[in-house]
C-alpha positions as MATLAB code, in Angstrom:
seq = 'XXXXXXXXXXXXXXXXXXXXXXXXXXXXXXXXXXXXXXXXXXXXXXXXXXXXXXXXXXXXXXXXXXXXXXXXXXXXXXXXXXXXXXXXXXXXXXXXXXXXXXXXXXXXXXXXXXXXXXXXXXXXXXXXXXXXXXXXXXXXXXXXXXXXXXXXXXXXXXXXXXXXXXXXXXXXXXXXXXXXXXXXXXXXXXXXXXXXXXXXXXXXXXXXXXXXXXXXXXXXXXXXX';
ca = [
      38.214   88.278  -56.110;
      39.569   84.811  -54.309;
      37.737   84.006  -51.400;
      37.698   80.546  -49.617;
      34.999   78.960  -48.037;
      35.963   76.851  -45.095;
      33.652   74.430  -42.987;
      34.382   72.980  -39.280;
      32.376   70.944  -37.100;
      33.242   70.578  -33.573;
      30.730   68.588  -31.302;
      29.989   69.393  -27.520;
      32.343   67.311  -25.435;
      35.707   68.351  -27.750;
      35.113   71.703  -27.974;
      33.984   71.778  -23.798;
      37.691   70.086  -23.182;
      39.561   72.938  -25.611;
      37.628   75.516  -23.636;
      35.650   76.666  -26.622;
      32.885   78.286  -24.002;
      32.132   81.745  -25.694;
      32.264   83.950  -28.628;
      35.389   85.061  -27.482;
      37.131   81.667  -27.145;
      35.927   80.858  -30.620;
      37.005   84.142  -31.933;
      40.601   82.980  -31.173;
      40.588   79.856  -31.842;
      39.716   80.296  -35.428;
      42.832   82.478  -35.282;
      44.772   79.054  -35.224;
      43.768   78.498  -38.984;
      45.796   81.602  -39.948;
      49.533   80.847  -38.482;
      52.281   83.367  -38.032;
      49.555   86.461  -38.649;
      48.645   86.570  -34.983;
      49.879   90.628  -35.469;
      48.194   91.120  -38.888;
      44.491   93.088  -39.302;
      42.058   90.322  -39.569;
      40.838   89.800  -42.528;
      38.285   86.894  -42.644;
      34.535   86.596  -41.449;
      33.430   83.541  -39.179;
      29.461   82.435  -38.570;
      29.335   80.356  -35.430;
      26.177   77.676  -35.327;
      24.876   75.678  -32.554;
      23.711   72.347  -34.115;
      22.352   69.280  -32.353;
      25.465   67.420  -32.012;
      27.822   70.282  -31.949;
      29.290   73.994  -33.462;
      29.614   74.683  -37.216;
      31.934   77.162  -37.680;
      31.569   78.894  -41.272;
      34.720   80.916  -42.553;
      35.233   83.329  -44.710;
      38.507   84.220  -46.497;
      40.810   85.433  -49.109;
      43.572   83.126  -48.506;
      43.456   79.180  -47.334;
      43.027   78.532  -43.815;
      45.094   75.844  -42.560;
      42.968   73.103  -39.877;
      43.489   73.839  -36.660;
      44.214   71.018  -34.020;
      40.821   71.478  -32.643;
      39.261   70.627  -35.302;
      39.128   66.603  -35.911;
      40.219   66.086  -40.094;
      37.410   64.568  -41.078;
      35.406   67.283  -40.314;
      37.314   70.467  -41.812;
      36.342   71.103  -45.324;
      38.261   74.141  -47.345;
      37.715   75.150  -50.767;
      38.035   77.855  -52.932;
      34.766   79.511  -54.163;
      34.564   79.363  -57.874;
      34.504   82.948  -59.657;
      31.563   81.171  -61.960;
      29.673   81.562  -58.226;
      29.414   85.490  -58.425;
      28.243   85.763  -61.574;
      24.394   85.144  -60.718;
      22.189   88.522  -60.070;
      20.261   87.334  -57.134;
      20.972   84.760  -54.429;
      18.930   83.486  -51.688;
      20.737   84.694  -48.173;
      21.483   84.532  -44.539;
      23.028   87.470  -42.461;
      23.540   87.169  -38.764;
      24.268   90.475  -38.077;
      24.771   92.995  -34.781;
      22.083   95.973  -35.933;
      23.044   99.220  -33.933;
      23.098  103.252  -33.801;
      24.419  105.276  -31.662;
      22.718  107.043  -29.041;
      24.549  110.315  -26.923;
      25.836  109.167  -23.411;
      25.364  111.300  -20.548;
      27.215  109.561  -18.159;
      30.245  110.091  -20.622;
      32.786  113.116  -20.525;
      32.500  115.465  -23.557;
      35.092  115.308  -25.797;
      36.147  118.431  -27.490;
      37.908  118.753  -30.660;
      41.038  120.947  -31.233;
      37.960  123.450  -33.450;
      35.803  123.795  -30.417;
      32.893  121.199  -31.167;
      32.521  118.395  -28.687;
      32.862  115.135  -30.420;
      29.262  113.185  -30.908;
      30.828  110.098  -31.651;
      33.016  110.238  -29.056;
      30.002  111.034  -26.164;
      27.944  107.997  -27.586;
      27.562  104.734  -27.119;
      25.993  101.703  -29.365;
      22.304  100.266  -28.770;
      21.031   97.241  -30.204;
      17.918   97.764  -33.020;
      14.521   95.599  -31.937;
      12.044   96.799  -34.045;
      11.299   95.278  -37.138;
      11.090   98.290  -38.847;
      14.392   99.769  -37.750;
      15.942   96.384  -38.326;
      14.259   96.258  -41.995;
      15.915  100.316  -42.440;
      19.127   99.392  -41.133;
      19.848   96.634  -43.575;
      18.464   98.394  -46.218;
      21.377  101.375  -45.527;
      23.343   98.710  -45.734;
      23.020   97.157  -48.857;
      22.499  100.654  -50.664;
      26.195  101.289  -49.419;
      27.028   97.322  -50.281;
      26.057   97.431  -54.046;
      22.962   95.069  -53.239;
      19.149   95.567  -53.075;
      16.791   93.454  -50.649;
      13.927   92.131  -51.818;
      11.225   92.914  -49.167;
       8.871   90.549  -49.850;
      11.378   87.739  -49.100;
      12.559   89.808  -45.939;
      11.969   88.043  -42.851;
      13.644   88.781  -39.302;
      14.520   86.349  -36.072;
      16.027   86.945  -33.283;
      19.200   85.311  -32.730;
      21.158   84.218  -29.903;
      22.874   86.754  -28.039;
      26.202   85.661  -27.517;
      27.994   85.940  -24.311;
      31.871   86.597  -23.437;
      34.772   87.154  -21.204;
      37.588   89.485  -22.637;
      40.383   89.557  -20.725;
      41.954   92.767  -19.534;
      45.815   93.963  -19.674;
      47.436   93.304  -16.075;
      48.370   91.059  -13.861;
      45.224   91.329  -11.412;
      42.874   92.550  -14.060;
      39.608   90.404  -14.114;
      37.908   89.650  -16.965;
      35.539   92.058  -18.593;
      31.792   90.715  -19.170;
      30.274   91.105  -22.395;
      27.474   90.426  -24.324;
      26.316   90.479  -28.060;
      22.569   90.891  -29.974;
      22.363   89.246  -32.933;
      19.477   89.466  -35.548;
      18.972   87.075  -38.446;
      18.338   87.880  -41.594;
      16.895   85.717  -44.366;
      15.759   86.261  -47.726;
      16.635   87.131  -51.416;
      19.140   89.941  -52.606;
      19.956   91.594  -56.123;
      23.153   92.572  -57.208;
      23.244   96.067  -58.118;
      27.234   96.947  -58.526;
      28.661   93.988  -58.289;
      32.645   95.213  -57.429;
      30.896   96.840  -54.417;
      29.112   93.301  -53.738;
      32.145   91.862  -53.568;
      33.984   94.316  -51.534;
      30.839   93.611  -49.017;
      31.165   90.094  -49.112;
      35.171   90.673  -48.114;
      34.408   93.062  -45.849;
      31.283   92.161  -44.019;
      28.174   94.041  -43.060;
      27.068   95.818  -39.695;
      29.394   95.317  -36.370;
      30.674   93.128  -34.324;
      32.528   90.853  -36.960;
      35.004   89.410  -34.509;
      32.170   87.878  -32.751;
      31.044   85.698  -35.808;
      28.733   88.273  -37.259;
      28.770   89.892  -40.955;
      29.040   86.928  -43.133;
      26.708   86.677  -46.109;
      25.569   83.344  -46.708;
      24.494   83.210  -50.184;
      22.770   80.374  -52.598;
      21.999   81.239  -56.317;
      18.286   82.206  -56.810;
      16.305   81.765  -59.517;
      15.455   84.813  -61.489;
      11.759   83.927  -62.221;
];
């Protein structure tokens, strides 16, 4: 699999003039690095970082991103990641990730499907996991699925950021729509247990909320001993 591994920095008082205020902004900015596919399914993963002097934005992708204006040269960095990279069995990571369920909603009209049976997914809506332990369970579903294992002595949990939006609505007088975004982060040490499916994970991303800068495994080589 060919997947590129682009860096940006941005600091405060350029990314404040290109209106680079929210999750949402950046989530179409980095857009600008994939010309002429503003119709196609996206298919890259972003990590958004608030450093001292600035944003690091982190992407993920399987083709070359090309540097968008808002991004000075000096500090855009793409390159391909080397297949020699994935052939390691455990790495040292970090996930910022957007651990839900769904819950049934009340307030929601029941949906019934054309056999009779209302529609559970339909009547539900997503709430954010806060519990250690359900955040530990969640992300172990999700690497069983992902061809990984966690290793739970390494596992450690922090809250991240919640990130904060406006998403603007279809219409001429329609305001903008309010949103907001938990993230968790995730650190420790993973094993590769199918390694095709590891890869389609990495490509793919893990939990929600992707478009928002979360899902991308950030993975260093760790030693087997």
């Amino acid at each position: 699999m060919n997947l590129f591994l682009s860096r940006a920095f941005v600091d405060y008082e350029l990314a404040f003039k290109r209106g680079l205020r929210d999750a949402y902004r950046w989530h179409q900015a980095v857009w600008e690095a994939f010309p002429g596919r503003s119709t196609a399914k996206r298919d890259f993963l972003t990590r958004l970082d608030v450093q001292d002097r600035g944003f690091q934005v982190l992407i993920l992708s399987p083709v070359e991103p090309t540097k968008p204006d808002w991004c000075p040269t000096d500090h855009w960095e793409a390159k391909p990641i080397p297949q020699s990279f994935w052939s390691h069995d455990r790495y040292a990571f970090q996930l910022r990730a957007n651990p839900t369920k769904k819950v049934a909603d009340p307030g929601r009209p029941k949906v019934v499907g054309s056999d009779g049976r209302i529609n559970r997914n339909k009547n539900a809506r997503r709430v954010a996991l806060l519990r250690r332990e359900d955040l530990v369970a969640w992300l172990q579903r999700k690497a069983e699925a992902g061809g990984f294992r966690i290793d739970p002595d390494t596992l450690r949990t922090h809250p991240a950021r919640k990130e904060f939006f406006w998403k603007p609505r279809n219409g001429e007088n329609a305001k903008a729509m309010p949103g907001v975004v938990q993230g968790i982060e995730f650190r420790g040490v993973l094993e590769v247990a199918d390694r095709e499916r590891f890869l389609q994970t990495l490509h793919r991303g893990v939990g929600s909320a992707k478009a928002f800068g979360f899902g991308l495994l950030v993975l260093a080589p760790a030693s087997t001993t």
